[in-house]
Structure formats: structure tokens, C-alpha cells
Phi, psi and omega in degrees: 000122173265151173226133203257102186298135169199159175310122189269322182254097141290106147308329199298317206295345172263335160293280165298105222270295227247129152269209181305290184326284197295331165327284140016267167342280218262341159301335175299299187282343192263339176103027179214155203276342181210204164233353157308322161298321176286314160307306199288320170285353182261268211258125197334122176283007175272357159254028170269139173299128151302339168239184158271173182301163179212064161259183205273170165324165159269139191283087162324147158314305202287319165328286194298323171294329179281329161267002157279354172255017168277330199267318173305319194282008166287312216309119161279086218269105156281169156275132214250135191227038195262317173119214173034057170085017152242158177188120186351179191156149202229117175256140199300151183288341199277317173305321174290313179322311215236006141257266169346295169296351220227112186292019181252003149234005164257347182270320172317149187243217196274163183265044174303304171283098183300292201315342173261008189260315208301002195269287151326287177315330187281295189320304185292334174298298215297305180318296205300289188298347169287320201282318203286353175302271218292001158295303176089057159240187185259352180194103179264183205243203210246021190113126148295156179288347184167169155317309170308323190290339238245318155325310158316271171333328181298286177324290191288357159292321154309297202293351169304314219236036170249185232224333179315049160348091172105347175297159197217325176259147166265122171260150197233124167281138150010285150294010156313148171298132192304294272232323162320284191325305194286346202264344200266325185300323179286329179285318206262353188284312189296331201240014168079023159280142150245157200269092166239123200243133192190199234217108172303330199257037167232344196281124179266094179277346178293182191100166174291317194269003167241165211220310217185164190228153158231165164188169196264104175224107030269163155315160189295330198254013182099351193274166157250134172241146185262126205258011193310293205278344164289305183313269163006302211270339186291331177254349170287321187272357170081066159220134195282169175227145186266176118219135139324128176219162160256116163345279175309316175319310179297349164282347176223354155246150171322125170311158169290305187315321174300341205257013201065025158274148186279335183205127172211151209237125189204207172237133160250027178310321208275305157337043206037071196209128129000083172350292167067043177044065172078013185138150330323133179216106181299122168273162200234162173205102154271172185204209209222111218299011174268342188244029190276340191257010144216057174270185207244172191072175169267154193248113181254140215243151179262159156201191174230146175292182182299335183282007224343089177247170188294131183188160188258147178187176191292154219216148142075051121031280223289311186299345192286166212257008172287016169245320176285333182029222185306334164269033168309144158282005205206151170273348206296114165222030150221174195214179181266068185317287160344291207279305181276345168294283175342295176309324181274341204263315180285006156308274186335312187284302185292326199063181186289336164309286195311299191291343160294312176298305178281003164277308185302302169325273196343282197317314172321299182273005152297310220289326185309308142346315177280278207317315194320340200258306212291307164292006155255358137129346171282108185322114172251134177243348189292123177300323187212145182185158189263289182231352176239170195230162195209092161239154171263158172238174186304308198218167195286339228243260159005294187280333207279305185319302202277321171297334155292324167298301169339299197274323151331331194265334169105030190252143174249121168254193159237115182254117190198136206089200195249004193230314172351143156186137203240130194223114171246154176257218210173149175313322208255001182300148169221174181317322221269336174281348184278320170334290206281345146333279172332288208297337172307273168341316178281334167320273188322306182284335170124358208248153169297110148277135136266156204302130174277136166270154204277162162290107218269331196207149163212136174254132176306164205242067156260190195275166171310125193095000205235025190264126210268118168254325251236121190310151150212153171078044147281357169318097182310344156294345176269343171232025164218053167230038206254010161248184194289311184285358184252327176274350168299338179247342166278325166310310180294309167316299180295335168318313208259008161286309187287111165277140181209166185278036157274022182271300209148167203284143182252090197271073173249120186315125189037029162264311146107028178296092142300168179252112196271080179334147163304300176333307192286333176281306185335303175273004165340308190245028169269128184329298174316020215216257165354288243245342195241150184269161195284357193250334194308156176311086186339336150324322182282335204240069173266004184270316179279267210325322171277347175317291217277327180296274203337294200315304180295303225290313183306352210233031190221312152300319142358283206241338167090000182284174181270342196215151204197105171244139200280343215273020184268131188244027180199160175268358185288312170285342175306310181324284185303350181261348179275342183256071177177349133313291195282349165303284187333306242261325196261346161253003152254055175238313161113034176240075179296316209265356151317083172223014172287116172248102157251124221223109171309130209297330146306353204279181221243115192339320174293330168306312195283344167292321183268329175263358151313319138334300183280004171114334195277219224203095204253138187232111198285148164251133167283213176221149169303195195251358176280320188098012161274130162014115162279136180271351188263317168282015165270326161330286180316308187284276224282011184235348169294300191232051169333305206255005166251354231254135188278290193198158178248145155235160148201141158282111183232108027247166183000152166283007210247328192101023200224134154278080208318151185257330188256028178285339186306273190011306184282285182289001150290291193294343154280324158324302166322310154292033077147348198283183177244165161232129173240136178250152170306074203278044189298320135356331220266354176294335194252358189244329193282120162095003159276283188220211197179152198278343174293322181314326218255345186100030147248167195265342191198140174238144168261133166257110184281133201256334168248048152218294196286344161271001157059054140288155132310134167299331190030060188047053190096012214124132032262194174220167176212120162234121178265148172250146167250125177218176164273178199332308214271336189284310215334281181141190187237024183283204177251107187265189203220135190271337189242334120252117212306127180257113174042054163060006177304151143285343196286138151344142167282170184230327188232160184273305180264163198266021120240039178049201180317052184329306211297316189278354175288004171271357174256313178293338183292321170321321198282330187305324195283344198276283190317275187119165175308328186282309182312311158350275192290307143018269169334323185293282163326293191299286223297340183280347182269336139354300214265315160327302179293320175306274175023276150294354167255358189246338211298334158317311194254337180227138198265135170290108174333312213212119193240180117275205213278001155267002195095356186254141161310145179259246186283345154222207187189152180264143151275137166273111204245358196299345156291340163287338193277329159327306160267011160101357192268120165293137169278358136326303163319308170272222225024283172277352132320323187246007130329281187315296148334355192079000167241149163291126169304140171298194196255147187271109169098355194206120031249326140346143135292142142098035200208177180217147204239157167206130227219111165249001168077161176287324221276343176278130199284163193302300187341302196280328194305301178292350151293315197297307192291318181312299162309298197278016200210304163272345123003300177289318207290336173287312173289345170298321168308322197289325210291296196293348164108313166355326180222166209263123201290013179223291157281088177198185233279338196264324183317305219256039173246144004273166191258145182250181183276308193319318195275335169253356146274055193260154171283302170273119191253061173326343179279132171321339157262171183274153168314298195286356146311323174302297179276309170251063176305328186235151158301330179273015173277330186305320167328298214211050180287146183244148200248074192309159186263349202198147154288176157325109216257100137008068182304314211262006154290320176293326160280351188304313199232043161329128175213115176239028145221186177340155186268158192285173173285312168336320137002257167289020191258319173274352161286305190277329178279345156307307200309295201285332162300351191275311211278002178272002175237197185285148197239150190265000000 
């Protein structure tokens, strides 16, 4: 017998689900003899790569961890006391375990389908009601991309809503964080606010011309200051005011909101979430209940079900911007779920005792810190202070000595002026780190330390009045949870609310839900990963310096561009920092008056949002009766507006699900005219090892790195879009005020210079496991996926929008608009195929009244074919309703889903049986997932916003039903 030694443990082979057989199969079913044929007939060949990808082998798993944990160990994890909104921080192992680590909560997606959400959706109120406590404002969103971003929405969200006709400036104290500072000078130069950054307690607010205000509390350098009489004199002139805040800080000082703020903004980083070289990090923005219909971001809202009982669901819609499109106020239309769940869960586990208890710690050993230092003859200059220290040193010679005595010892300060050294501490600080502070200094000066003793009592060192009286965390969910088995069974309950795909395939259409591998997660939570703050000396982070080289060199082959800045932590910002590339590159030509963007009537909300954010001028182009480009009115708009025209945006392939055939074309005719092209690279899972946005004749691309990179959705966040540009854009990438990134000049876009660091290590994985083949492969499946679903439902549901052989490219719209003849809404199959166990594809977009549906390479024919299977008796229900048969208001699809409360009734009154309801197919019985809530009341909920926790009163008016209930007959 011969036998042929070959690799056995292939990653591609677990990434990519249909094998030979089922290839076969479903080629078979689609009507073509290989997929090379099914590729060629799908995608135009003048846009096919000419080679293949020439990336490195692919990599075994077992492989790839042993040499990523050689490139994680250059990393040089000090202890870090550098500050400025990061900070060391310890997330409890039961919180890694079971969330973080536990794909039923990183695999899940955003919670539009509320009723299969509610396990998240509780976790974000629960996030949401931490902020509006220790804020003292009246209402926050579900999370931000970071602190700087979250500044930014503030500002244009104010300059939305003052009543100042024509102010223009903001004013920013000083102290504000430099990386803020610099995030807020990028946002505001395009849409014309001017920035005037100065010394609040010198600051002239009166006049016409200012809208709004910031400040820092505590300060960037530590100080505290009471901002009562700043606020005031400032809202007398009708100009609103942000502060910037620290969470923890907040535990022991007067809310911004007591002190009159209108809005306040911060990082929940320190809440047990990792530094993690800069992100993920839910930046959090509360506000004051007048900006509750344009606060940025998602908003999570109480409402109630057809039972009405109490359930959670996104709350004031109508604002996101795939509605709003350019007059959105905002581009954002994801948030850090994952990241602000982590953070609201470490509320929970500790409670207000604990997190107090660990602000009081801090501060003790700053104060314990400062005299150790006063008694070495070294100057503190912060009058009040929390957690950071402001010292001067004699010389500029002096700060040099003590950052080499530090950084020998494996300590990070913060150096800044020319005498500065800046020290904040942190939870996890103990005596003995005070110790080796201290022992830095007596090196240097020459001096005897002594061991410092701890404090038995400290009075806080704030201004009179600024000592926090006023109650937060009284939710009984923030105090009955401080042990361990009690917060493992409350995580778990909501975990067990959620479908994700440790469930079934989630097939939504331009979202792109893959199989985010354990192998690619796994370093996530490695110190070397973690462990490091985004300001440390770029010397410490040479395993992310190699990280951050290889990852571009890949995604630059990829996409065929010249330049790749990894630092955009979303694709809303990827959008805006490639369209603010091409704003530089037409203002240092000294073409000021470029500002036109034209952006197809398909596009995808957020373009036309980001580019109003950059400044332009947005001109819809229409789309054909094909769902393609109309080419003659792009023709027109781009020769109407020839001598302005900025940019084009697009998506390829289509938003339809299409390869455009004319896209070179299209983009030769914005070249001709003088524009640029940006393409949207939501898509881009139908493009790697095909083709390529350079191929095709665009200048600069967003990649979304959590759809084609098998980051995790984490239930809506994080997310990472990195941009790709050509030669000429490079640049104009995005640059850094406090570390420089590859010498730009250009503004920041992310608070860290390389955005979501810690997680680009899940795309590197994937790159390195797949290979350039595995890659295109991956690509291949996936369009023959969305082919094969195709061909089984196009019978039962009609495909809207093909090319020109008839084929899809990675997804494809169902058309249902022909069901509101018999009342079936496409909500309806939406909820409806809850029961069956699957999350709907996405619903209404681009279409209205459709359904787009993407199933990705990692789903295997087995699950494809349930998902058609589920989707196939669906019609057959509605076919009942067309024929009369089921009743058009009362049937199976109206009252869906169905939960177990609702078919264990005793009198069962609906005209279907309990097991039509729950077990339409037999392979649902096998493996039912059980929505927790009907169908949820929207506009009830906005109707009665509650965007936290429910009061206790509540439940107190709850329990007196419950008993009055249980006194009367029972069924």
C-alpha cells in the first residue's frame, strides 16, 4: 500500500466549510461545471488580478502561535505611570473567561433584532446607567469609538444645536488631553469651527462667535480644578460646555452634570479593559435629556413586547444615518459593544463599595507618593489632585537621568515640557511600586529612601466642595453581584438570551459574519498584547512595530495600493480619514474650491455623512432599473460639476450584490474631471485574490477588518477600518500629536496612532494561517455560497439584481415587496425565522421591503441548506396567508416569535398549533434556541424612553401586581 505523507492540520481547511463533495454539489445545483467557471462568469475579467496574491505560506495553527508568540515577546511590557486617559487596570478572570474569551458573546452582531439581543442589550443599560451615575447627566449612548471621538461628536453635536446663529468657535482648555486636542483640530478645520485652545481660567466666552466649551476633570497634568463658576459664566453666554472625565475619579468627585454640564465625555478603559497599545476601548458620552433625539451613536431604550412584558431594543432609530444620510449629525453607526459590555460587567462584579474602595486606594498612595517625593527635595506642583502627580525637576539633564534610572527598572513615566515628569497611578499600584518610584528619584538625586508606610485615613485633596455626596451604582444589579457564582449565572443568563454564531450561520448582507477562529483570538488577551500604553517609547513595542509593517505590507498587496494606515478603529472612520486623504491631496495642489463628492443613491449611509464631516458637498447619483450606477447621470453630475468635483465614492462590488461591469469606466471618468475615487470596501470579502480596488481605478479604500478580516463583530463593536491609498494620497494619512506615526503631519482620526491595536493581531492571524491562496479561495467559496443560496430560493423569492450571466457576486437582495399584498411585511419573515433559529439578513438596505443575504466561505452546504430550508417554508406560510388559508393578522408570521411563555399557556387560542409555532421544521426540534421576548413595541419605547436600568420603584409596582395576581384564579 503506498502512502503519501502531506500536511494534515490545514487552517484554510477549517476556515473554508464546503468540501470537494459538497462543491460538487452545489455547483451542480447552480448549473456550472467547476468555480472557476462560476468565478468567470461572475467576476468582469478587465478587473482580475493578474497573478496570484504573493503573500507568505499559510501557517498551522500550531505554527502560527509559536511564531506570534516570538514577535509578541519583542514587546517590552513596563509598568506604566504615563497617564492621559490610560491606565494599568485588572479585568477579573471570571469577566475574560465568560465574555471576552466566550464566543456567544464576540460572535454576535449588532442587536437590530432585538428580541434574540436581550442578554447584550440588558449588559448595555446596565453599561449605559454606570455612565449616566457617575456622570450625573440624564441619559448616554451604548458607547463611543474612544475618548477623542467621542469629543469630537460633542463638539458637532453642540455646534448642531446652539441657537448662536453663525458661532463658529469652540473653545478647548489646555488641558485637555494633547491626543483629544489634536483629534478635535481634524474634525473641526473641514466643517469650519474654529479651535481656540487657552487656559480656562483666563478664557473670554462672551460675543457671538463661540457655540461651546471643554475642559479636563481631572486635568491632563493632574490637576483638579472646580469648573462651577467656568460652567456658569459660560452657559450665561449660551455656550454649552463638555468635561472630559475620569470614571474612577468620579467616585469620589462632584458629577459633571452637578457642576452643570451639558455633556460629558470620557474613556471606560481603566474599567477593566487592557490598554492594549491604544483600543479597543468604549469611549462613554453622556449628556443632558435635551440632545437625547442627536446624541451620536446608538442609544439602548426599555420598552415592552406583544405580552407586555419588559425588553430592550435600539432606541430613536430615525437618526442613524442610513436614514439620514448627509444630514446626519454624525458618521458613527457602530459603537464598542464588547468593550463597554466588559466595562459595565466590571461595575457589576465590583459594585460602588469596591470601585470606591479602589479610587480611595489610588489616591492614598498618590498622596503617599507626593511627600515621599517632597521629602527628597522633589517639587509637586498640583495643588488638588487624584491619581496623577505634576512634578518640576531642576534641568532638562535631571528628567533625562531619571527617564534612564525608570526605564532600567521597567517603569514608564510621562516626560513632557523641558523639567516635567508626569506620574499617574492606577489600580493595581501597591505600596512596594511606590517604593521603586521613589528609589528612582533618590538614584538620581543621590539620596536615601525611605521604605514609605501606608495610610491608615486620607482627606481628599480636591477644591472645597468638589467631595462627591450624591449616591451612584443603587441599581440592584450593581449590588448583587459581587461574587463570583453570582456574577457567573447572571453572564450566563444573559449569554443565553443571545443568538450568535455559536448558534447558526448569521447571513447578513454587507456585514460579512465569518468565522472569527479561536486560534486568531487566542492572543488577544496575552500580556505582551495588552499590557502596553499607546504613549510608551516605540523602542518597547517592536513585536506591534512588526506587527503593524508585515499587516500593511499585507493589505497593500491585497488592495494593490501604496500606503495603509492601520489607525481609523472603525469603518465610519476609515471612511472619513480616506476622504480627508483626498481633501489634503486637492488642498495642497491648492484646489480649495474641490468639494463635491458624488455618491450613488445605493450607497450606503454613512458615506454621505462622513463626507459632509470632510467638508464636501454631497450630489446623489442615481442607479439604474439594474441596480447599477446610472451611467449617464454620472456622466452629467460629473461634467455639471467638473471644476468642483472632489470625489466619487463607491462600493464594489456593488451595493446590490453586483460587479459592476463599467466600473473601470466610472473611474477613468472621475480621473478625467480632475476627482478622486473612494471605494467603500464593505465588500471587499467579493474582491481578495480576485481582483482589487487598485485594479478596478480606485485611489484610496476603507477596509473593514471586522467583515474581510475575521475580526469579531462583538455584538456591534469593536470594529477596525484601516485605509489603503495610492502613491500620491500616502501623504495625507493620519498622523499623531503625541506619537508621531511614519513622519505625517496630517491630523489624527483615533485618540491612539494606531487605533485598535490589541485586535489587529486576529487579522494578522488570519492572513498568516490562510496564505495568499487560502485568501483567494476563501473569496471563491464565498461567492459560490451566496450562488448556491441563490439557486435555491430564487424560485420562492425573486433576486432582485444579477450580472450579466445571471450571478451574484457575495451576496444577493430577496425581493418580499410583493408579500404587503397579503399584509406580510418583510418584519415579519424577519421574526419569523427567530423561531426557526436563525438572525435575519439584513433587512430593508438597501431596498426597502428586502432582504440582502451574505452567507461568508466559513458556512458549510449542511447550514446553507437549513438557512433555505427555514426560508423556503416561510414562503410556504405566506403562501398560506396569499390563499386565505391563515388568517392576514392572525398567523404564525404576525405573532413572531414565539418564546416558550407564549405556547405554554394553558388556553391556546391562535388558529396554528403550539408546534407550527415553535417546531416548523423538524431540524429546528434538535437544536432550538428560544427567543427570550415577543416581538418588542419600537415606537413604544420611544414613545416612554428609559435608557437605563429600570428604577427600583418599578419594581416595587411590579411585585404589588405579582401579588394581586397571585390572589385571584389561576389557569
Amino acid at each position: 500500500m503506498s502512502l503519501k505523507p502531506q500536511p494534515a492540520d490545514v487552517f484554510e481547511a477549517r476556515h473554508n466549510a464546503p468540501g470537494a463533495a459538497d462543491q460538487a454539489a452545489m455547483l451542480r445545483t447552480i448549473g456550472v461545471a467547476s468555480v472557476a467557471q462560476l468565478i468567470d462568469e461572475t467576476v468582469p475579467p478587465a478587473i482580475r488580478l493578474p497573478r496570484p496574491l504573493d503573500l507568505p505560506a499559510a501557517l498551522s495553527e500550531r505554527a502560527f502561535l509559536a511564531k506570534f508568540k516570538q514577535i509578541a515577546s519583542q514587546n517590552q511590557v513596563f509598568k506604566s505611570y504615563i497617564g492621559l486617559g490610560y491606565h494599568d487596570t485588572t479585568l477579573p478572570p471570571v469577566i475574560q473567561r465568560n465574555i471576552l474569551e466566550n464566543p456567544g458573546w464576540y460572535t454576535a452582531y449588532t442587536p437590530y433584532q432585538a428580541e434574540i439581543a436581550q442578554g447584550r442589550l440588558e449588559a448595555l443599560i446596565n453599561y449605559q446607567t454606570m455612565v449616566i451615575d457617575l456622570t450625573g447627566l440624564e441619559i448616554a449612548n451604548a458607547s463611543l469609538l474612544d475618548e477623542g471621538t467621542a469629543a469630537a461628536e460633542a463638539m458637532h453635536m453642540l455646534h448642531s444645536q446652539t441657537k448662536k446663529k453663525g458661532a463658529y468657535k469652540y473653545f478647548v482648555s489646555e488641558q485637555v488631553l494633547p491626543q483629544t486636542i489634536d483629534l478635535l483640530r481634524t474634525r473641526a478645520t473641514p466643517v469650519g469651527i474654529e479651535l481656540v485652545v487657552g487656559d480656562h481660567r483666563e478664557a473670554d466666552l462672551s460675543g457671538p462667535d463661540f457655540f461651546g466649551a471643554m475642559v479636563q476633570y481631572p486635568a491632563a497634568d493632574g490637576e483638579i480644578f472646580d469648573y462651577k463658576d467656568f460652567i456658569a459664566s459660560a452657559q450665561k453666554e449660551n455656550v454649552f460646555v463638555v468635561m472630559a472625565a475620569d470614571l474612577l475619579a468620579l467616585t469620589l468627585l462632584t458629577s459633571p452634570g452637578e457642576l452643570g454640564a451639558d455633556v460629558c465625555v470620557g474613556n471606560s478603559q481603566r474599567f477593566g479593559v487592557p490598554m492594549g497599545y491604544g483600543g479597543p476601548h468604549a469611549g462613554f458620552f453622556s449628556c443632558r435629556d435635551q440632545f437625547k433625539r442627536v446624541i451620536p451613536g446608538r442609544l439602548i431604550g426599555q420598552s415592552i413586547d406583544a405580552a407586555g412584558n419588559k425588553a430592550y431594543r435600539m432606541a430613536l432609530q430615525t437618526r442613524e444615518q442610513h436614514i439620514r444620510r448627509e444630514k446626519a449629525t454624525s458618521n458613527i453607526c457602530t459603537a464598542q459593544v464588547l468593550l463597554s459590555v466588559l466595562a459595565g460587567m466590571y461595575a457589576v462584579y465590583h459594585g460602588p463599595q469596591r470601585l470606591r474602595q479602589f479610587a480611595i486606594n489610588t489616591h492614598a498612595l498618590a498622596q503617599t507618593l507626593a511627600t515621599g517625593l517632597g521629602a527628597l527635595g522633589v517639587e509637586q506642583t498640583n495643588a488638588f489632585y487624584f491619581d496623577t502627580l505634576n512634578l518640576r525637576l531642576e534641568s532638562a539633564e535631571m528628567q533625562q537621568a531619571v527617564r534612564q534610572e525608570a526605564e532600567a527598572r521597567g517603569l514608564n513615566f510621562r516626560y513632557f515640557g523641558e523639567v516635567r515628569v508626569g506620574l499617574s497611578l492606577n489600580q493595581n499600584t501597591e505600596l512596594h511600586d511606590v517604593a521603586d518610584i521613589l528609589d528612582v528619584f533618590g538614584k538620581v538625586l543621590g539620596k536615601e529612601t525611605e521604605k514609605p508606610a501606608p495610610l491608615e485615613e486620607v482627606e481628599l485633596l480636591a477644591p472645597a466642595g468638589l467631595a462627591r455626596t450624591s449616591e451612584y451604582l443603587t441599581h440592584p444589579v450593581f449590588n448583587t453581584h459581587q461574587t463570583e457564582h453570582e456574577l457567573l449565572r447572571y453572564m450566563k443568563q444573559l449569554e443565553n438570551k443571545d443568538l450568535s454564531l455559536a448558534h447558526s450561520m448569521i447571513a447578513l448582507g454587507s456585514c460579512t459574519m465569518k468565522l472569527n477562529a479561536t486560534a486568531e483570538m487566542i492572543p488577544v488577551t496575552w500580556a505582551e498584547i495588552g499590557g502596553l500604553h499607546p504613549f510608551a517609547p516605540v523602542e518597547q513595542a517592536k513585536g506591534y512595530q512588526q506587527i503593524f509593517s508585515d499587516l500593511q505590507a499585507w493589505l497593500c498587496e491585497v488592495t494593490g495600493f501604496a500606503a495603509v494606515s492601520l489607525q481609523p478603529n472603525s469603518g465610519a472612520q476609515g471612511e472619513y480619514a480616506g476622504l480627508l486623504a483626498i481633501r489634503g491631496y486637492h488642498e495642497a495642489r491648492g484646489d480649495h474650491h474641490r468639494k463635491v463628492a458624488l455618491i450613488p443613491s445605493s450607497a450606503h449611509g454613512t458615506n454621505p455623512a462622513s463626507a459632509v464631516m470632510a467638508g464636501m458637498e454631497v450630489v446623489v447619483v442615481k442607479s439604474s432599473e439594474d441596480g447599477n450606477i446610472d451611467l449617464a447621470d454620472l456622466r452629467a453630475q460629473a461634467d455639471k460639476h467638473a471644476d468642483r468635483l472632489a470625489a466619487l465614492m463607491v462600493t464594489y462590488p456593488s451595493t446590490h450584490g453586483v460587479y459592476e461591469e463599467t466600473i473601470i469606466e466610472i473611474c477613468a471618468m472621475i480621473h478625467a474631471h480632475g476627482g478622486r475615487v473612494y471605494m467603500d470596501g464593505a465588500n471587499m470579502n467579493a474582491q481578495v485574490g480576485l481582483t482589487s480596488p487598485a485594479i478596478i481605478g480606485a485611489d484610496v479604500c476603507h477596509l473593514n477588518l471586522h467583515k474581510t478580516f475575521c475580526i469579531p463583530h462583538g455584538g456591534g463593536g469593536p470594529g477596525v477600518g484601516p485605509i489603503g491609498v495610492v502613491a500620491d494620497l500616502a501623504p495625507y494619512l493620519p498622523g499623531h500629536a503625541v506619537v508621531p506615526v511614519e513622519g505625517r503631519s496630517s491630523g489624527a482620526v483615533s485618540a491612539a496612532p494606531w487605533g485598535s491595536a490589541s485586535i489587529l493581531p486576529i487579522s494578522y492571524a488570519y492572513i498568516s494561517m490562510m496564505g495568499g491562496d487560502g485568501l483567494q479561495r476563501a473569496t471563491e467559496l464565498a461567492i459560490l455560497n451566496a450562488n448556491y443560496i441563490k439557486a435555491r430560493l430564487e424560485a420562492h423569492y425573486p433576486v432582485l439584481y444579477t450580472g450579466s450571466h445571471g450571478r451574484c457576486a457575495h451576496e444577493m437582495i430577496l425581493d418580499c415587496r410583493h408579500f404587503k399584498k397579503a399584509g406580510i411585511e418583510v418584519e415579519d419573515i424577519a421574526k419569523r425565522l427567530m423561531d426557526y433559529g436563525f438572525h435575519a439578513p439584513t433587512v430593508s438596505f438597501p431596498v426597502a421591503g428586502t432582504l440582502m443575504v451574505e452567507p461568508t466561505e466559513s458556512e458549510s452546504k449542511a447550514e446553507l441548506d437549513r438557512f433555505c430550508d427555514a426560508m423556503i417554508a416561510i414562503r410556504k406560510e405566506i403562501a398560506e396567508v396569499e390563499a386565505g388559508r391563515a388568517d392576514a393578522k392572525d398567523n404564525v408570521l404576525k405573532h413572531a416569535p414565539h418564546t416558550a411563555a407564549t405556547v405554554l399557556v394553558h388556553d391556546w387560542t391562535r388558529p396554528y398549533s403550539r408546534e407550527q409555532a415553535v417546531y416548523p421544521l423538524e431540524s429546528v426540534r434538535a437544536n432550538k434556541f428560544w427567543p427570550s421576548v415577543s416581538r418588542i413595541d419600537s415606537a413604544y419605547g420611544d414613545r416612554n424612553l428609559i435608557c437605563s436600568c429600570t428604577p427600583i420603584e418599578q419594581y416595587v409596582d411590579q411585585e404589588e401586581e405579582l401579588v394581586q395576581a397571585d390572589k385571584g384564579p389561576s389557569y
